[in-house]
C-alpha positions in Angstrom: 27.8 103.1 126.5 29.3 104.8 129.7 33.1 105.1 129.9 35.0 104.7 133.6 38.0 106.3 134.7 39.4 104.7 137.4 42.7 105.9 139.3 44.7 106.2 142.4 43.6 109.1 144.3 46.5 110.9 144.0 49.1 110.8 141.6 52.8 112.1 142.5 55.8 112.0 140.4 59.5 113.6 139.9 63.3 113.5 140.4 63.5 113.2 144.7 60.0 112.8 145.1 60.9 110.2 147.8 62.0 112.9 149.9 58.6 114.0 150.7 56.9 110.8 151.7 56.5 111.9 155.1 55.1 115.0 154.9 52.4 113.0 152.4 52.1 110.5 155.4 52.0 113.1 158.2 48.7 114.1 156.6 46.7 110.7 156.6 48.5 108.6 159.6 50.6 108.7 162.6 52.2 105.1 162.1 53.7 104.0 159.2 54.4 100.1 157.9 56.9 100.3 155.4 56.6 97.3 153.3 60.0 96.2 150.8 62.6 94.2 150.4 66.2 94.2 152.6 68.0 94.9 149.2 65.4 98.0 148.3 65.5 99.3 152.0 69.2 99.6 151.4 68.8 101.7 148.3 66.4 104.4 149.7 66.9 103.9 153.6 69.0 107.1 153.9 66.5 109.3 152.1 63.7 107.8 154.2 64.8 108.4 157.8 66.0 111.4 157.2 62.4 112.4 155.7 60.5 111.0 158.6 63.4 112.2 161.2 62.7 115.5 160.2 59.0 114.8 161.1 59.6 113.3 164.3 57.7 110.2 162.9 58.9 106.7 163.4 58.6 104.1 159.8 58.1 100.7 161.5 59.8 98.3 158.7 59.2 94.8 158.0 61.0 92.6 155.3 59.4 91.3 151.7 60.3 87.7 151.7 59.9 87.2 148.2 56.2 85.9 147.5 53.1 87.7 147.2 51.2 84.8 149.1 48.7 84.2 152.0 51.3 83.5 154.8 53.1 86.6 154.0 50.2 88.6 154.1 49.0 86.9 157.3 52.6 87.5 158.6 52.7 91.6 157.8 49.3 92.2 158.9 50.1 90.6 162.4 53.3 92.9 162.6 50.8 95.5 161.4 48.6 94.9 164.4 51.3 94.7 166.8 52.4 98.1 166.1 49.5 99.9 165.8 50.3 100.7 162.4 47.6 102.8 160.6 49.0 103.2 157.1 50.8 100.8 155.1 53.6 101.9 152.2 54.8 99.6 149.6 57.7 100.4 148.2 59.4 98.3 145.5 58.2 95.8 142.3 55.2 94.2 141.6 55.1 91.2 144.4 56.2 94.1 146.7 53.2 96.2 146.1 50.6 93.5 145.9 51.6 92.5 149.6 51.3 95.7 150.8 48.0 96.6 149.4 46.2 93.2 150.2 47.6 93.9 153.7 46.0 97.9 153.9 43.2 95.9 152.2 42.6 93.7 154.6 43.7 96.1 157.8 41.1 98.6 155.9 44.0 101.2 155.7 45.8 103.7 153.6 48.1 102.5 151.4 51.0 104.1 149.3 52.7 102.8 146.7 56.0 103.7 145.7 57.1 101.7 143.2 60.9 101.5 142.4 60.7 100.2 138.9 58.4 100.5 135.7 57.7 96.7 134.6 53.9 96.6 135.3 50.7 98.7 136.1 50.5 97.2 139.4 50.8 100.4 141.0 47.8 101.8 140.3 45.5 98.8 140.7 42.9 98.2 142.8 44.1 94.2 141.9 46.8 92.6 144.0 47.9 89.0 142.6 48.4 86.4 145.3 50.8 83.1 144.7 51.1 80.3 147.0 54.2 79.6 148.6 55.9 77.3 145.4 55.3 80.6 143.3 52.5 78.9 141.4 49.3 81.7 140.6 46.8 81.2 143.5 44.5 83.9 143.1 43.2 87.4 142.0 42.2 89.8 145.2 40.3 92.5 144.3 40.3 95.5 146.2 37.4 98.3 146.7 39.6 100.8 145.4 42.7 101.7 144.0 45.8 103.1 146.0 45.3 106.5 148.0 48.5 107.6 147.0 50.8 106.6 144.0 54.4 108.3 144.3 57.0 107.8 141.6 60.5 108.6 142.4 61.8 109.3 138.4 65.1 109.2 139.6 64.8 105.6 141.4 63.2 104.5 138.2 65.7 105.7 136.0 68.0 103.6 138.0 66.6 100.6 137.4 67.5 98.4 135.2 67.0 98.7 131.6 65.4 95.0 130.7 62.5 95.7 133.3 61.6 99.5 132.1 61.6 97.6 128.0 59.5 94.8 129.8 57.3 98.1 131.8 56.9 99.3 128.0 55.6 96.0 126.8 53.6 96.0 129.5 51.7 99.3 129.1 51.4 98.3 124.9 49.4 94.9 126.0 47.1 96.7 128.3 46.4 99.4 125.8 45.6 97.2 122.8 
């Protein structure tokens, strides 16, 4: 019997890793997508522009509106295409994160995923789950490979809340067994 690993490409993690996401980006793109909620934005907004300031790079930003669905991926990959962008970054929880890689999916693009708490493995899949609009399951996508680029700000987990890195340890324990 053969085994498989399987993995993102690259795997990044530490106290202010955030901090560095542009000069990662500088290396594969020219124009970012910057996928995540209003409410995460807020959190990490100051650490971001001043990373890609420093760059002279501009993150285009679009808004999670709450479902990993169809329409919302229709609706980021046209914003995508309007601005030319040629790498897309999720940053944020699990819905989060399987928007932005069905939309590099689909786009055929880098994707990064920075994800800003530890509740499930969806961060390193090459799987994004897609609901319809009521929040009902609608599908599995499944993607040619994993995520480029996996970057793990330790210090924005640790922030989270407790319940979700107890639920991220449950999580880890089912997939194991």
């Amino acid at each position: 019997m053969n085994k498989t690993f399987i993995s993102p490409r690259k795997y990044i993690q530490g106290e202010a890793a955030l901090e560095d996401l542009s000069k990662i980006v500088i290396k594969l793109a020219k124009t970012p997508l910057l996928v995540c909620s209003d409410a995460g934005k807020k959190r990490v907004q100051n650490v971001l522009y001043k990373s890609f300031n420093d760059i002279h790079m501009k993150l285009f930003f679009d808004g999670f509106n709450g479902e990993c669905s169809e329409n919302e991926i229709k609706r980021l990959m046209n914003y995508a295409q309007k601005h030319d962008c040629d790498i897309v970054i999720g940053l944020g929880g699990g819905k989060v994160l399987d928007t932005a890689k069905a939309v590099a999916f689909y786009k055929k693009i880098p994707f990064i995923a920075v994800p800003t708490v530890a509740s499930n493995d969806g961060p390193c899949l090459a799987l994004s789950v897609i609901y319809n609009e009521n929040g009902s399951f609608n599908k599995y996508l499944l993607l040619d490979h994993n995520p480029d680029i996996v970057l793990v700000d330790s210090g924005i987990i640790a922030k989270s809340p407790t319940r979700l890195l107890t639920a991220g340890m449950g999580d880890a324990l089912s997939t194991y067994f």
